[in-house]
C-alpha positions as CSV (number, residue, x, y, z in Angstrom):
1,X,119.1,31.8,116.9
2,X,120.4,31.0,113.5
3,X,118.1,33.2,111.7
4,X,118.8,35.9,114.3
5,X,122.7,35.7,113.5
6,X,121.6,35.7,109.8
7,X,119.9,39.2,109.9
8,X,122.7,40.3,112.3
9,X,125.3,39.5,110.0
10,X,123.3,40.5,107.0
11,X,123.1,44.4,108.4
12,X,126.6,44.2,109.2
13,X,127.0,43.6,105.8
14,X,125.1,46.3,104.6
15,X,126.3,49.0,107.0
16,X,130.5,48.4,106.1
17,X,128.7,48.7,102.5
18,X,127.1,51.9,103.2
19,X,130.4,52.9,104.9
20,X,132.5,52.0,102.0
21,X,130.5,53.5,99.6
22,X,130.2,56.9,101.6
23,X,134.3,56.8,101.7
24,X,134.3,56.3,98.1
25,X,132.4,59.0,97.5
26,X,129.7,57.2,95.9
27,X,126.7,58.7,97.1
28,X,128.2,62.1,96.1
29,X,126.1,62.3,93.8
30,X,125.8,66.0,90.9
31,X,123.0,66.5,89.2
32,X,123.2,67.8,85.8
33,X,119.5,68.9,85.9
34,X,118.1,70.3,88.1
35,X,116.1,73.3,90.4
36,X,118.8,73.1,92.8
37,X,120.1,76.7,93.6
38,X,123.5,76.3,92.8
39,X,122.6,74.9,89.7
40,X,119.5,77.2,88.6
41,X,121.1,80.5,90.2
42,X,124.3,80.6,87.5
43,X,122.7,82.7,84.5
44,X,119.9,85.8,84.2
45,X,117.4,83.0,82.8
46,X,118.3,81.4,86.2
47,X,117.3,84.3,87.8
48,X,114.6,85.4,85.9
49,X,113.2,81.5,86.7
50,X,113.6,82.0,90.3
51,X,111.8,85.3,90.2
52,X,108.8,83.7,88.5
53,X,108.6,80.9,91.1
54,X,108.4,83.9,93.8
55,X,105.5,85.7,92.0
56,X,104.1,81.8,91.7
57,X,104.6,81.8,95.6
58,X,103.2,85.3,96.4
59,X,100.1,84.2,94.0
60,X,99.3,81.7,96.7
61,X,98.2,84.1,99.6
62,X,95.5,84.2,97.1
63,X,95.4,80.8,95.5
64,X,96.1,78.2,97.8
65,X,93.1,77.4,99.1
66,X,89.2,78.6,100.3
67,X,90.2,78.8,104.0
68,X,93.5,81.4,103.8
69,X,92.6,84.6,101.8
70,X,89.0,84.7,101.8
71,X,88.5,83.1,105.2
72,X,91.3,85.2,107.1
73,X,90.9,88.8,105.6
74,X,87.4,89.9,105.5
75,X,85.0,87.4,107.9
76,X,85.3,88.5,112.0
77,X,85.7,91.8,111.0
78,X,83.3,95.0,109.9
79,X,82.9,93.8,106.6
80,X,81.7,90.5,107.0
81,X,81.1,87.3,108.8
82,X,80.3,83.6,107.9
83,X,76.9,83.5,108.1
84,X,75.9,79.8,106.9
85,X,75.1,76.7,108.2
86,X,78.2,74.9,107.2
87,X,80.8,77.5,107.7
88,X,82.1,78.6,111.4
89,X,84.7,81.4,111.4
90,X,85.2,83.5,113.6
91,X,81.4,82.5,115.4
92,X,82.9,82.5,118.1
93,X,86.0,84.0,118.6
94,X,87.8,82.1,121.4
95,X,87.4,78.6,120.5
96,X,87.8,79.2,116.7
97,X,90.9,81.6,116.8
98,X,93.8,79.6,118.6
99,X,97.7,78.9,118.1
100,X,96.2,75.7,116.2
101,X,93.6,77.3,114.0
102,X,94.2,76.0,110.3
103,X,94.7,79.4,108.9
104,X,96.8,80.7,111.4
105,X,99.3,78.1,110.5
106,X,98.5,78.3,106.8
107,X,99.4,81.9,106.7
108,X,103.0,81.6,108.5
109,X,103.9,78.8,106.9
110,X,103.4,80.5,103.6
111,X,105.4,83.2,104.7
112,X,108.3,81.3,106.3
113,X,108.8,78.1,103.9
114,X,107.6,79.7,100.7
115,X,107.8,83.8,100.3
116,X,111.5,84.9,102.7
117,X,113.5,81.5,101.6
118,X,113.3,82.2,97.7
119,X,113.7,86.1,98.2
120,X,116.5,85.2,100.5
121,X,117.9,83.1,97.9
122,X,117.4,85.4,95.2
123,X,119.0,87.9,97.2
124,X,121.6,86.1,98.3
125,X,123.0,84.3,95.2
126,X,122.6,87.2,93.2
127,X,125.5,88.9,95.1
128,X,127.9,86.1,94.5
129,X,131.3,87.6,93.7
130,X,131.6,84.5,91.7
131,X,128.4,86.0,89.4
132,X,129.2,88.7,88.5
133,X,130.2,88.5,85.1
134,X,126.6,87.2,84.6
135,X,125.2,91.2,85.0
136,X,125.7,93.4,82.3
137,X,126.2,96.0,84.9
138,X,125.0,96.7,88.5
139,X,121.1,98.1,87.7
140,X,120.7,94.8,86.2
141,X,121.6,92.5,89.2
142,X,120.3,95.2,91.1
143,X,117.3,94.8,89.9
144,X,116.3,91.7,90.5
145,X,117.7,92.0,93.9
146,X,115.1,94.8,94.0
147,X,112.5,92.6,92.8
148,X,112.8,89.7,95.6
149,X,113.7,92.4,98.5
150,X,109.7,94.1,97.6
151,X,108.3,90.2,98.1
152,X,110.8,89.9,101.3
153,X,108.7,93.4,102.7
154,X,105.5,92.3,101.6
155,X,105.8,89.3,103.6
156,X,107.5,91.1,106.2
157,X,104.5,93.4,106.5
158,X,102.0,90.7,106.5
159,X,103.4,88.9,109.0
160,X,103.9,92.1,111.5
161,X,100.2,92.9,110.6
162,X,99.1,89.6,111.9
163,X,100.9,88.3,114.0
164,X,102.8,91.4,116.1
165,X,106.4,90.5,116.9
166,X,107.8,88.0,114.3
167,X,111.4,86.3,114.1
168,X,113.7,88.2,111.2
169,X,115.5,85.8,108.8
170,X,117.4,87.8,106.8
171,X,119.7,85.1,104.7
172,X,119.3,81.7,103.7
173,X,120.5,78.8,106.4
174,X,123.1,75.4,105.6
175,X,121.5,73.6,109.0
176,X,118.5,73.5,110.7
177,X,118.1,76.5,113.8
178,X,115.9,76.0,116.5
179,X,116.7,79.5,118.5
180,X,114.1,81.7,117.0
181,X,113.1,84.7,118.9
182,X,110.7,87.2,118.1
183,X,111.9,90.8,116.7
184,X,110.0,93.5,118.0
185,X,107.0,94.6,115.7
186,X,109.0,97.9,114.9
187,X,112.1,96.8,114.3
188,X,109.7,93.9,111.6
189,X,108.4,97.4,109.8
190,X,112.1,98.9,109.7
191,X,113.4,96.2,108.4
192,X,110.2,96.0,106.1
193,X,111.5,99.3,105.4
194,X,115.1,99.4,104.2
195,X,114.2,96.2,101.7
196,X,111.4,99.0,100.2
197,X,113.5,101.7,99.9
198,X,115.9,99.5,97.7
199,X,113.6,98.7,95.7
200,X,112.1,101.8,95.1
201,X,115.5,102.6,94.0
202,X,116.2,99.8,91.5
203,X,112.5,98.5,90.3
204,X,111.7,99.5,86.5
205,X,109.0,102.1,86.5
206,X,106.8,100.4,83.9
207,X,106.9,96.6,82.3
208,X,105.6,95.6,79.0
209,X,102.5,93.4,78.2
210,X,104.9,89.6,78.4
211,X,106.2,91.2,81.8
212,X,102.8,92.3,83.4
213,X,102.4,90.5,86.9
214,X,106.1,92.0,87.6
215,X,106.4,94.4,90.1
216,X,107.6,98.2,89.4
217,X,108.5,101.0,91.0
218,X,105.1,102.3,92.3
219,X,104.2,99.0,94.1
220,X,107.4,99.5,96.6
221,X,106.4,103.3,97.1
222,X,102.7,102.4,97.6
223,X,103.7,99.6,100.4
224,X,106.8,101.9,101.8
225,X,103.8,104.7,102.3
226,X,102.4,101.9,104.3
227,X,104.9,101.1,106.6
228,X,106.0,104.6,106.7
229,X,102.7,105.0,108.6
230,X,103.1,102.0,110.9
231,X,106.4,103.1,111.8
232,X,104.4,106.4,112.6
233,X,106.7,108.3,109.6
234,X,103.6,110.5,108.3
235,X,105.5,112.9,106.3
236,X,107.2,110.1,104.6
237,X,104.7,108.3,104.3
238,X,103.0,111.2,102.2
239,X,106.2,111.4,100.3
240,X,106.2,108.0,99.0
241,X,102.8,108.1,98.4
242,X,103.4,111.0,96.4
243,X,106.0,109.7,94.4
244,X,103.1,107.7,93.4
245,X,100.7,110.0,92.4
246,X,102.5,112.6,91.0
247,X,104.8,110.4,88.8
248,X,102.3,110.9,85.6
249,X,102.5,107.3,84.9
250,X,99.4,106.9,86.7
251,X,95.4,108.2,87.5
252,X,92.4,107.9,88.1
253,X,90.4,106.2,85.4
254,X,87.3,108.5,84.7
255,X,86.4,107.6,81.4
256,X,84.9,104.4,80.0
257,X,87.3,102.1,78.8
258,X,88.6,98.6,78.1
259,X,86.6,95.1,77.1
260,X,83.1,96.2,77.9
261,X,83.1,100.0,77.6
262,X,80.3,99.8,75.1
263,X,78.2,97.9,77.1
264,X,75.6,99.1,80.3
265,X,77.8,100.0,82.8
266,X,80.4,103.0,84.4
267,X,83.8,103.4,85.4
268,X,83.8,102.0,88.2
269,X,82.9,98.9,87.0
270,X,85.2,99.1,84.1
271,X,88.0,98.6,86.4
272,X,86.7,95.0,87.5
273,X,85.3,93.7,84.0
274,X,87.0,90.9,82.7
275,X,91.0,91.5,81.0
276,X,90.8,95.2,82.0
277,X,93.1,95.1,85.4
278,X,96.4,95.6,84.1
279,X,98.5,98.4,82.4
280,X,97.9,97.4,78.9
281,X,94.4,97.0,79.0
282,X,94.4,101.2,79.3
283,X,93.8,100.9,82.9
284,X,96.3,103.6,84.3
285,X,95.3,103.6,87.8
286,X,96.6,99.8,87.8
287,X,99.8,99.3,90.0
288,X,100.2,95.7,91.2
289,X,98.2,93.1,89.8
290,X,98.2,88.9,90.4
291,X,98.0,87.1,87.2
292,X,95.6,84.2,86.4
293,X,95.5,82.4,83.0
294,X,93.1,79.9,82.7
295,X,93.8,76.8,80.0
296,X,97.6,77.0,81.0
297,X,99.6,74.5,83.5
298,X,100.6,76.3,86.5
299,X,97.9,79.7,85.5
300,X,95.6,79.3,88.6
301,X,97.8,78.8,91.5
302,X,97.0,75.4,93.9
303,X,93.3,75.5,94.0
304,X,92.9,77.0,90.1
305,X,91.9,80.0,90.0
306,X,90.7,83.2,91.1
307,X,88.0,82.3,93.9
308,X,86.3,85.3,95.2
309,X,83.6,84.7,93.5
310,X,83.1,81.5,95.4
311,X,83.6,82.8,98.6
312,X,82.2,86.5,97.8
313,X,79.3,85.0,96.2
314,X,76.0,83.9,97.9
315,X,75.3,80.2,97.4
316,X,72.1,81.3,94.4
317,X,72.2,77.3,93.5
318,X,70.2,76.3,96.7
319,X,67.3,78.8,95.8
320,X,64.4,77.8,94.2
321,X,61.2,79.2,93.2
322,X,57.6,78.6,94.2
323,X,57.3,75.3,92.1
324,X,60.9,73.9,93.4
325,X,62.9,74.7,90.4
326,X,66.7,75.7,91.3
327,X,68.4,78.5,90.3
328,X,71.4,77.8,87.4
329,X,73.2,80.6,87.3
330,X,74.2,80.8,83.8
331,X,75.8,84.2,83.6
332,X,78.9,85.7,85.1
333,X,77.6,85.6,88.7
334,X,79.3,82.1,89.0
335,X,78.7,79.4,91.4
336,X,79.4,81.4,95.1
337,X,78.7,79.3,98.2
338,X,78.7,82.4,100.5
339,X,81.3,82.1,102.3
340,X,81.7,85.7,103.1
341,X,78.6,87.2,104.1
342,X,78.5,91.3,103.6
343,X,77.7,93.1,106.9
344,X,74.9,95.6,107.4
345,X,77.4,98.1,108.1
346,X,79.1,97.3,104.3
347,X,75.8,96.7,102.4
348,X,73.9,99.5,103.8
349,X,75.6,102.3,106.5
350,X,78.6,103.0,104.3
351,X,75.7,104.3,101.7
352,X,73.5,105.7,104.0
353,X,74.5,108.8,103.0
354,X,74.9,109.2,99.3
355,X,73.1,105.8,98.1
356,X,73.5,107.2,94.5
357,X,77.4,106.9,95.3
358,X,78.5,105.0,91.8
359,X,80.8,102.2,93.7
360,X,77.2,101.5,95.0
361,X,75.1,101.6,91.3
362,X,73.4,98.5,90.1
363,X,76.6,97.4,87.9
364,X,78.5,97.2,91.0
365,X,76.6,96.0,93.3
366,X,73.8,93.3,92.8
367,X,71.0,93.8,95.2
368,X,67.9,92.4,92.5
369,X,68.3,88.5,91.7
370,X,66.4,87.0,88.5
371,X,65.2,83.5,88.3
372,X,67.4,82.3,85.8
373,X,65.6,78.2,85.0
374,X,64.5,78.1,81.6
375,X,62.2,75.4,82.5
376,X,60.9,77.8,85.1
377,X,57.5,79.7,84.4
378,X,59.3,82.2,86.6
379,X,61.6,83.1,84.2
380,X,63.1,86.2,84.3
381,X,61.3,87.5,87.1
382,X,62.6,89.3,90.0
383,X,63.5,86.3,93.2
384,X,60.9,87.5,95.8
385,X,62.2,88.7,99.2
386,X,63.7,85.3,101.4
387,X,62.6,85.0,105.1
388,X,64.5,81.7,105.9
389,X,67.8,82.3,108.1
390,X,70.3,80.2,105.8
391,X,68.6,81.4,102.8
392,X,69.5,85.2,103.5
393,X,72.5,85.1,105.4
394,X,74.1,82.4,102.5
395,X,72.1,81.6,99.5
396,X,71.0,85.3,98.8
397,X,72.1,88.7,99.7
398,X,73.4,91.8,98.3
399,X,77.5,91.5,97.0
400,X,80.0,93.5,95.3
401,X,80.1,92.7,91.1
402,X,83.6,93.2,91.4
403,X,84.0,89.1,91.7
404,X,82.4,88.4,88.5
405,X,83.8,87.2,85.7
406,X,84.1,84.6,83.1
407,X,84.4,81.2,84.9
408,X,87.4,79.1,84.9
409,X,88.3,77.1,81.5
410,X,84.3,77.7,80.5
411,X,82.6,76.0,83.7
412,X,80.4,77.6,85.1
413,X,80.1,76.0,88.6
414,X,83.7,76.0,89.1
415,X,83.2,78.8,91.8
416,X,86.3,80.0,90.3
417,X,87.0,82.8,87.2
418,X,90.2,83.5,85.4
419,X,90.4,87.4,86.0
420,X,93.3,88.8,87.7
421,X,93.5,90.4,90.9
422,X,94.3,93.6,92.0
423,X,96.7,94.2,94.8
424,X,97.2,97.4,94.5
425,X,95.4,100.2,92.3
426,X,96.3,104.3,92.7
427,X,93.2,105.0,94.3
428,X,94.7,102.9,97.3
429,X,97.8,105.1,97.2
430,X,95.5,108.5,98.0
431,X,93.6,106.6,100.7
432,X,96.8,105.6,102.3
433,X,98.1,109.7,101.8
434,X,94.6,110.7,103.3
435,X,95.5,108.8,106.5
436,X,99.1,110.1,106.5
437,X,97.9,113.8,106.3
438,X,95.4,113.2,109.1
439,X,97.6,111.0,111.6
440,X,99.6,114.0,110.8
441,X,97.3,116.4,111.8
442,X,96.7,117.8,108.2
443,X,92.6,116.9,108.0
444,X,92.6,119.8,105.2
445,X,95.1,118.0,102.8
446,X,93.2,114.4,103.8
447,X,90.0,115.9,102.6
448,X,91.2,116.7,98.9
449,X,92.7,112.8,98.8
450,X,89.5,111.8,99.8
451,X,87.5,113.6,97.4
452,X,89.8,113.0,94.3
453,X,88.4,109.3,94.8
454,X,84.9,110.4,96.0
455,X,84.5,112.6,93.0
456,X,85.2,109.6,90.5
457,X,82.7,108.0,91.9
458,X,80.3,110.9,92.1
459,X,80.2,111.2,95.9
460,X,79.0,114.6,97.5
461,X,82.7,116.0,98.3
462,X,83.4,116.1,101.9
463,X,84.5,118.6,104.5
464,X,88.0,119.1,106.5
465,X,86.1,118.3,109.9
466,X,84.3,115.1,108.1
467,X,87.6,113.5,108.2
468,X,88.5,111.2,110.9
469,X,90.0,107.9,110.7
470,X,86.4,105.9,111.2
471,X,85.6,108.0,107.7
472,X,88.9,106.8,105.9
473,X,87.8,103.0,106.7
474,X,84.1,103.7,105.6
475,X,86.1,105.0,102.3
476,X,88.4,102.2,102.1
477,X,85.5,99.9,102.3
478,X,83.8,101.2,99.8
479,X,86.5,101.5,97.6
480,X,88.1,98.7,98.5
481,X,86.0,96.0,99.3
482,X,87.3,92.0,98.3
483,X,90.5,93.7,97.0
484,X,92.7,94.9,100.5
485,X,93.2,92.9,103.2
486,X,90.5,93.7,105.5
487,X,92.0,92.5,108.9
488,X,95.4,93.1,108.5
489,X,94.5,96.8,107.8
490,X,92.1,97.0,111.4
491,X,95.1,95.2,112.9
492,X,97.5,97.8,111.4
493,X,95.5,100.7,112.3
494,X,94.6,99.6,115.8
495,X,90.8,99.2,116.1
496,X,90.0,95.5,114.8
497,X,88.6,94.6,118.2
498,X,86.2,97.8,118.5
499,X,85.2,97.9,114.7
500,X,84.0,94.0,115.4
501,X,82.2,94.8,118.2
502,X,80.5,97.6,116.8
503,X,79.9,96.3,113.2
504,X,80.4,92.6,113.4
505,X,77.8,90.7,111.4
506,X,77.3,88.1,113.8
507,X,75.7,88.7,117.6
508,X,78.0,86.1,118.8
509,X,81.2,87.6,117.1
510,X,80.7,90.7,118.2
511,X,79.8,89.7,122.0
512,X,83.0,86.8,122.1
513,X,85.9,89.1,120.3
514,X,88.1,90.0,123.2
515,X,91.2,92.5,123.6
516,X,93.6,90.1,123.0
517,X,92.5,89.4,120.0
518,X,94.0,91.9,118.2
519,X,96.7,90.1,117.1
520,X,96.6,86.5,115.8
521,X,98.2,83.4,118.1
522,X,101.6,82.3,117.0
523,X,101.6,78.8,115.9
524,X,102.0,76.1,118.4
525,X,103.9,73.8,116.2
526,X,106.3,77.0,115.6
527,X,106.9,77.5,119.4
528,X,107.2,73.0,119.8
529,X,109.8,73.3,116.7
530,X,111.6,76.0,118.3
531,X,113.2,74.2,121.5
532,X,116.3,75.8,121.4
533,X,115.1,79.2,122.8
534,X,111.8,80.6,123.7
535,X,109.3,82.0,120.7
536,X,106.5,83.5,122.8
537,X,102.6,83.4,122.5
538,X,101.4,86.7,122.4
539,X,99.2,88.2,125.4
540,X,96.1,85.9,126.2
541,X,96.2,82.7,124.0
């Protein structure tokens, strides 16, 4: 009993202490460094800080781990499938896609706690009346406004692309809310929208070299064409798009150019050889690019680095040759463990054809392995033809070269290389117009977008009644293969569920991908954290 009275009085104690000090204002406590907003969001550099830790943030749809980008855009859909042993996406559809699927939480949280509450911020603080002697005059502050409204739409039209209805947060929050609703997925793109359109308005047309990873003016008209589209806007769609196209500031690149145009190659594959993706590398057709720097704190994002060739990439390190000696890869091919296994329809019915297409030559697409073991008396010499399952669907098939590059900080097997990324590149923006003149009912006009691109890559030109919306996929996959977001594009356009079943690399996919599936499940912990209203599943899960 005594030592029971002794803590008693003991936390007595302590709580009229913790009460005193809290009326004393002792625990008030000001920090005079800090990343606080209302310290950090006071001066331009502020700003200009803030902005770079949103680019950090956007960098992480790529970045922050194997099992987002890689494993959500491109497997369980036309493209591809996981194929190996060790590696289960999107098998089977209904027990691996549900409201607790790792990636399905991944992906919202990333747009909820890390993209819309620092563009909110940004956006937010940066209209302070209190501020405004900070701007030198209104296109400055508006500006960066600009800048954190594009990331705000971006995430906006991610999440509407995935998920369908989503809940709009359009400011920043002093308490916690737990009444959450979902907006309609049109009133997602219009709101998508409005943040595009302003910065349209305000972004800079062009950055220099220290600035490059920034976004400008053509990366708000290229997405605003985009939505335009979903919103079922075709003829401003084409007008944004335009705005692109015919600004001068960008086209096409035909030529040879950049770090390796004296070296066996083409154009095409110019555009994917290492330090050649950005603006001041003479790559004009570049418009948005995610910056990697490898040797630098903070250059690679959470998992360090760009990892498409990891996932891209067939797992060459398990094959061996007739006397058991393993393959090293020593050369830019990189250490891939096949994650993302190509499907017939992307390694052979897209260039069925026009084989000789040049996004299909033998510098950008490897089809012929070489045993690469010194030590080998194989050396050199063509990897026969594989008949064992995991070795062909994983350790060695056909893949795009666009993943290659020079591995991260000099190692090899990192799985990982420190070239940037393209988000978006021009010939994106005429494949975009091309589906706005059809939906429009203009197949004439989406013919001549189509063959500006088919004609830089040598493609037999194509007629008015070729075009249908089937033939703009084919094109955007093989244009656009490992760089745009393969599902969310089905998903936009409608036909995810169909193209799976028709093209899906795996029997099982294809026979266990059902209607509902068109949209991804909202997350359960979303819905359990929301108790204060009702945040819906969508239809079926």
């Amino acid at each position: 009993m005594k030592s029971r009275s002794a803590i008693a009085w003991a936390l007595s104690l302590m709580l009229m202490l913790f009460l005193g000090a809290c009326r004393s204002g002792l625990l008030n406590e000001k920090p005079l460094s800090s990343l606080n907003a209302d310290v950090t969001l006071t001066s331009k550099s502020g700003f200009d800080a803030y902005l770079t830790g949103l680019s950090w943030a956007a960098r992480e749809e790529y970045a922050m781990g194997d099992n987002t980008y890689c494993a959500t855009e491109f497997p369980g859909t036309d493209e591809a499938g996981d194929a190996g042993s060790e590696y289960v996406t999107y098998r089977n559809w209904t027990t691996y896609l549900t409201p607790v699927t790792p990636e399905v939480i991944a992906d919202w949280n990333w747009a909820y706690t890390k993209m819309i509450p620092q563009a909110n911020t940004i956006i937010t603080y940066a209209q302070k009346p209190q501020l405004k002697d900070i701007w030198t005059n209104d296109a400055e502050k508006n500006a960066v406004i600009a800048e954190a409204r594009f990331y705000r739409a971006y995430t906006y039209n991610f999440l509407a692309n995935l998920y369908g209805d989503v809940p709009i947060v359009d400011t920043i929050l002093g308490t916690p809310r737990f009444d959450y609703v979902r907006d309609p997925r049109k009133d997602v793109y219009e709101f998508a929208k409005e943040d595009l359109e302003f910065a349209s308005k305000w972004l800079p047309e062009t950055v220099d070299k220290a600035h490059e990873g920034h976004v400008v003016k053509a990366a708000a008209d290229h997405l605003l064409s985009e939505v335009f589209i979903s919103l079922g806007q075709y003829d401003s769609a084409i007008a944004s798009a335009s705005r692109v196209i015919n600004s001068g500031l960008y086209h096409l690149m035909t030529q040879r150019f950049g770090s390796e145009a004296d070296r066996p190659g083409d154009v095409f594959s110019d555009l994917f050889r290492d330090g050649n993706q950005n603006r001041s590398s003479g790559n004009f057709e570049s418009i948005y690019v995610i910056q990697f720097e490898d040797y630098t704190e903070g250059g690679g994002g959470t998992n360090g680095g760009n990892n498409d060739i990891r996932n891209f990439g067939p797992f060459l390190t398990h094959i061996a040759d007739p006397d058991g000696y393993l393959m090293l890869v020593t050369d830019s091919m990189g250490r891939g463990v096949g994650r993302v296994r190509p499907s017939n329809y992307l390694l052979y019915d897209i260039w069925a054809n026009d084989w000789n297409d040049m996004r299909n030559s033998s510098y950008n697409m490897r089809r012929v392995f070489y045993y690469d073991n010194p030590a080998s008396k194989y050396f050199g010499q063509p990897v026969e033809p594989r008949t064992a399952r995991e070795d062909t669907m994983r350790s060695m098939y056909p893949y795009s070269r666009k993943v290659e590059g020079k591995p991260w900080e000099g190692v090899n097997t990192s799985g990982r290389t420190a070239k940037d990324k393209y988000v978006y590149r021009l010939a994106g923006t005429y494949l975009l117009r091309a589906e706005a003149y059809f939906r429009k009912g203009d197949a004439e006009d989406a013919a001549k977008d189509l063959n500006t691109v088919r004609a830089r890559a040598h493609a037999a030109p194509i007629a008015s009644a070729d075009v249908s919306l089937d033939f703009i996929l084919d094109e955007r996959a093989r244009e656009l293969f490992t760089e745009e977001p393969r599902r969310r594009t089905l998903i936009r356009m409608g036909n995810l569920v169909d193209r799976v079943r028709k093209y899906g690399l795996m029997e099982s996919s294809r026979e266990t991908v059902q209607d509902y599936h068109k949209f991804w499940p909202i997350p359960q912990q979303a819905i359990d954290a929301n108790f204060g209203a009702k945040l819906t599943q969508n239809e079926g899960y």
